[in-house]
N, C-alpha and C positions, 0 to 999 in steps of 0.2 A: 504494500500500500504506500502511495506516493506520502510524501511530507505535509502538503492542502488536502489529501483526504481524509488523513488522521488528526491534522488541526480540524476540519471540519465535524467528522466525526466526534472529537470530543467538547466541542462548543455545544454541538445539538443535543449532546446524552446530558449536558451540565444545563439545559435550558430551562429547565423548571425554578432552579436555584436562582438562577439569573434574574428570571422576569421576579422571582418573590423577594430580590435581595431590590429592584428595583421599586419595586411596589413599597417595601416597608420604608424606605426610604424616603418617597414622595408623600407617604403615611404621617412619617413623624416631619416635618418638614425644621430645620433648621440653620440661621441666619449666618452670618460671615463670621469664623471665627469659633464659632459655636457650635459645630458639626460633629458633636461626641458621638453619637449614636452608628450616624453613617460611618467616619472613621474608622469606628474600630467596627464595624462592620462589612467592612472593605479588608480592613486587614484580616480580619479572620475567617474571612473566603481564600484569600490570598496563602496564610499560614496554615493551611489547611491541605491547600496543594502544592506544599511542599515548598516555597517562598522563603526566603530569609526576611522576618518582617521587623520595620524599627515604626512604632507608632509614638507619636510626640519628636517628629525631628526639625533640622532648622530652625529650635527654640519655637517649634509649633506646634501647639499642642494637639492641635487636630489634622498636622500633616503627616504624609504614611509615607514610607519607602521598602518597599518588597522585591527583593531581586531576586531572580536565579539563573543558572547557567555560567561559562564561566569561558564565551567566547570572543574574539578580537570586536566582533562586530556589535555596537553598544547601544542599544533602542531601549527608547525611553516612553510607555503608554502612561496619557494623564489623565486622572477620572477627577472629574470636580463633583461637590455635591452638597453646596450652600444654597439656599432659597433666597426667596426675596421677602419681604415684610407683607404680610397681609394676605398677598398670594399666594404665597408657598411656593412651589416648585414651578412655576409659570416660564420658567427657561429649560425643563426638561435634563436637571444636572440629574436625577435621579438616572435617566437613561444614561446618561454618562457614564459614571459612578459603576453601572453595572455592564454596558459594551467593554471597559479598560480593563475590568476584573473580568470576563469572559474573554479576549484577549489574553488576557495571561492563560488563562485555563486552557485556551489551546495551545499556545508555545512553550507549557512550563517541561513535559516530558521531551521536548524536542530540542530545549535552545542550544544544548551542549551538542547534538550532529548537526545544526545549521552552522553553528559558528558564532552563536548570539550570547552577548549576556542582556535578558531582558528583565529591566526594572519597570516596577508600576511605580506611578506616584499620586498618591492622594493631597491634590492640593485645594488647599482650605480661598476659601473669599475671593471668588472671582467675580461676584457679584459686588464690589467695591471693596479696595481694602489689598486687592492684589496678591493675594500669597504665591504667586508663580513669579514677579516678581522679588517677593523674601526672599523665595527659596533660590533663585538666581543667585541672587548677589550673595547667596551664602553656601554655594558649591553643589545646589543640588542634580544641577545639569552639566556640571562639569564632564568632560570626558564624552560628552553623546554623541555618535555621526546620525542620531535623527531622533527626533520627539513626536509624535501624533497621539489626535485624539480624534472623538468624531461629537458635535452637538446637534439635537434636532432641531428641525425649523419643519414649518410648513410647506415647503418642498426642498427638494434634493436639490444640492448645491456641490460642487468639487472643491469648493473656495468660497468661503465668505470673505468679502471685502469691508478688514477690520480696519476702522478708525484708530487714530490716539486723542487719547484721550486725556483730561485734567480735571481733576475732581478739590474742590473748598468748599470750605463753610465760611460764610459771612455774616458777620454780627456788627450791628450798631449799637451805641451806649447816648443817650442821651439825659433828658432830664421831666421827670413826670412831673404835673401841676392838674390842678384842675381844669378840665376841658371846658367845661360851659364861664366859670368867676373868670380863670387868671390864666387862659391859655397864652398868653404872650410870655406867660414864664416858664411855659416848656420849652422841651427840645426831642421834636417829634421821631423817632426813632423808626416807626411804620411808615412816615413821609420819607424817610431819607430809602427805604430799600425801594419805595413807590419811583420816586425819580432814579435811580439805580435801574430798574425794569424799563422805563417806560425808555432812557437812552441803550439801554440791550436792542429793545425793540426796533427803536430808530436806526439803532447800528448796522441791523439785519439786512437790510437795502445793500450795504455794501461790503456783505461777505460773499465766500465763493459756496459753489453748490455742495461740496461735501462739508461744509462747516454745520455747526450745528450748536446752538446755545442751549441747555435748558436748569432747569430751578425748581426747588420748592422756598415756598418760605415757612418755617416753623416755628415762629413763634411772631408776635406784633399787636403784644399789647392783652391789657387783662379784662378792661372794662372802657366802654364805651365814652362814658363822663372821665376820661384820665388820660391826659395827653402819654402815647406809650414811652417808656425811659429804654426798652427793647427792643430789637426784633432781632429775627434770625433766618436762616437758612443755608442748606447745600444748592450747590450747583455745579454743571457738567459743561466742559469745552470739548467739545470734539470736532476735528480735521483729519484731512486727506493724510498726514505725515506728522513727524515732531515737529520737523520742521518749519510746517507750517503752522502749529497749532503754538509753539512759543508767543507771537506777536498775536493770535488770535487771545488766547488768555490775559497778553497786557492787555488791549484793546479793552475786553472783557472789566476787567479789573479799575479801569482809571472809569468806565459806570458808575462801578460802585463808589470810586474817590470822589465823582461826582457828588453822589449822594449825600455823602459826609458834608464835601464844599457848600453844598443849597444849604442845609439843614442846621449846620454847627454842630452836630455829631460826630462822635469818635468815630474811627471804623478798626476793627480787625477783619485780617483774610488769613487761614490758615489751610493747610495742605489738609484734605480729608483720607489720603491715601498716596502711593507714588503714581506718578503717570503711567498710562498705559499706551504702549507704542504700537504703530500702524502693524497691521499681520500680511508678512513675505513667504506667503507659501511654496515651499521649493517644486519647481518643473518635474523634477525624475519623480521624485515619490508621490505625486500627485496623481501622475498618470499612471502610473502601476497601483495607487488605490481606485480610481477610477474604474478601471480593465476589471478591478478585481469586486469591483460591488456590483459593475453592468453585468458581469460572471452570475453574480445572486439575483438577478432581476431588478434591479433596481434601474430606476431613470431620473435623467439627470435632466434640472429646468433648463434651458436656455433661456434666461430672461430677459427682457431689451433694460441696455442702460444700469444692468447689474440689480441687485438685490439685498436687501437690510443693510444702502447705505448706513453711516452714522453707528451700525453697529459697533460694538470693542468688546474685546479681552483681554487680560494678559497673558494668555499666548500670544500676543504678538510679540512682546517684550523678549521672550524664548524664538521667535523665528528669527531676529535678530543676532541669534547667536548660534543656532544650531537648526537645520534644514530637518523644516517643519510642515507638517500637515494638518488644516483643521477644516475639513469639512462636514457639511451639514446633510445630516438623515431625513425627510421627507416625510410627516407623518400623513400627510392625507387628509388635512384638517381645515383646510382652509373655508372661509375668510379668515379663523382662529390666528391667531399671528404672537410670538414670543411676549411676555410680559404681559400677556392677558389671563383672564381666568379664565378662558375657554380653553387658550392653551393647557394651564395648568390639566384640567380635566383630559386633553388629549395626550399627556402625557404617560397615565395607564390602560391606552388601548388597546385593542390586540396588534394594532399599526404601528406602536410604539413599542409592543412586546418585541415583535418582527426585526425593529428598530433595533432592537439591544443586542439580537444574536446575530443578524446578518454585518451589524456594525462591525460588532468582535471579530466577527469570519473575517469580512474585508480586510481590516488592520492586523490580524494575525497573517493573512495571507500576503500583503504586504509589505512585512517583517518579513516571510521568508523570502519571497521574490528579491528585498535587497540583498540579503543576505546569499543569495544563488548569485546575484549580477556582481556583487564584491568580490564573492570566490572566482569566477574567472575573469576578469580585470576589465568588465564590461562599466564603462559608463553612462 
């Protein structure tokens, strides 16, 4: 039996585990950071078959590292599996989570005759907060000739076209008085983030099409009769590039200085997390995942004009360093679109079970196609 029949074969006999390791996980849903449950339930699928697993690494408590094998050839699969507030799993990290550890399940009896040493890694807060960038900059991808993953979307994608991205909090400090007696002796805190939006707004005319502003405000005051002495909120930069997205953020930012200047309010801006950099998905391994999910039936959108502009990850931050793949599985759900709660819901379908094993198959298969074109010195 060839090397993809026996990876397949045991992705398919491991499917039950999969879709339920997927399910509990979308079950308990939890936030960036906070992923105890999934964690160590990733690693103990992983420790299970035979994995060397380190849970709690890169000073993270909820990131996993699980290797085996102990060949030249060094693949790196990343399962994310943080929610988002409110909605839960509405980005489908659950199916992540469990394609990366079904991936391992087929390569782990194999990686020592392919030539592979394959690590899984459980990274924590992709939904803000970056931990693929932590774990970067603290050796986790050291050493890799390739890292993939796969995330769903509402249709099959080869490549999502990932933004970079800049994430702050901005808070005004002003001075409360009575609103109706002695408003002259505030200092309006919810006027100053108002003028801050409303020149965003105006800005918007003369940015380019992959840029993208957006915001909440959280906080602007307690009581109606009481000029605010607060407010507050996050907000998101995103562009085509770093490059680009540097002077987009000033831009951004001298708004908000704005604000301050109308008002006589203080202002802070603080980093809500590290930027996330544009995603460079590499050509070879693209198209040998490609071949290998068209292999499983699957179809790929053609979209005019590309598709979930403005998206990000930190994957991209890892393409930047190590030849990377992150394409998107198809659940069939549409108009349902990421960061919705329909999504969320379409996230334990049986489109989305399909999702989890044929994902695993493709990137297991993948994994051995490079590791075949390494061995005879094919590039």
């Amino acid at each position: 039996m060839n090397p993809r029949s026996i990876i397949e074969r045991r992705i398919r006999t491991a499917e039950r585990g999969l879709v339920d390791l997927s399910h509990r996980i979308h079950a308990h849903p939890e936030l960036a950071f906070e992923e105890v449950r999934a964690s160590d339930w990733v690693a103990r699928h992983l420790s299970e078959a035979g994995f060397e697993v380190e849970h709690g690494c890169y000073g993270l408590p909820t990131a996993v590292r699980a290797t085996v094998g102990s060949g030249p050839l060094h693949i790196a699969v990343c399962a994310e599996y943080d929610a988002l507030p409110q909605i839960g799993h509405a980005c489908g990290h659950n199916v992540i989570a469990a394609a990366a550890v079904g991936a391992g399940l087929g390569l782990a009896g194999l990686a020592d005759d392919l030539g592979i040493t394959l690590t899984v890694l459980g990274t924590p807060a992709e939904e803000g907060g970056g931990g693929k960038v932590l774990m970067l900059e603290r050796g986790a991808f050291d050493g890799l000739d390739a890292a993939m993953m796969v995330h769903p979307a509402a249709a099959e994608m080869d490549a999502m076209p990932g933004s970079a991205v800049s994430m702050f909090d901005v808070s005004y400090r002003g001075r409360p008085a009575h609103a109706g007696a002695y408003p002259e002796r505030g200092l309006n805190a919810a006027d100053a983030m108002t003028v801050a939006q409303v020149a965003i707004g105006l800005m918007r005319q003369q940015t380019t099409r992959g840029d993208r502003v957006q915001g909440i405000v959280t906080e602007a005051g307690s009581a109606a009769n009481i000029i605010p002495e607060a407010s507050r909120g996050r907000w998101v930069v995103r562009s085509d590039t770093l490059s680009e997205l540097a002077p987009l953020t000033a831009r951004v930012q001298r708004c908000f200085e704005a604000g301050a200047l109308a008002t006589g309010c203080d202002l802070s801006i603080a980093p809500a997390g590290p930027d996330y950099a544009d995603l460079r998905p590499d050509p070879r391994l693209l198209a040998l995942y490609r071949s290998n999910a068209e292999a499983l039936g699957r179809t790929f959108a053609d979209l005019p004009g590309g598709a979930a502009v403005g998206a990000a990850t930190d994957m991209g931050n890892v393409s930047h360093v190590v030849p990377t793949i992150h394409p998107m599985l198809g659940l069939d759900c549409a108009p349902a679109v990421n960061h919705q709660p329909e999504f969320t819901a379409a996230c334990i379908t049986p489109a989305a079970d399909r999702a989890v094993v044929e994902g695993a198959i493709a990137m297991a298969w993948t994994a051995a196609d490079l590791a075949a074109s390494s061995r005879t010195g094919r590039s």
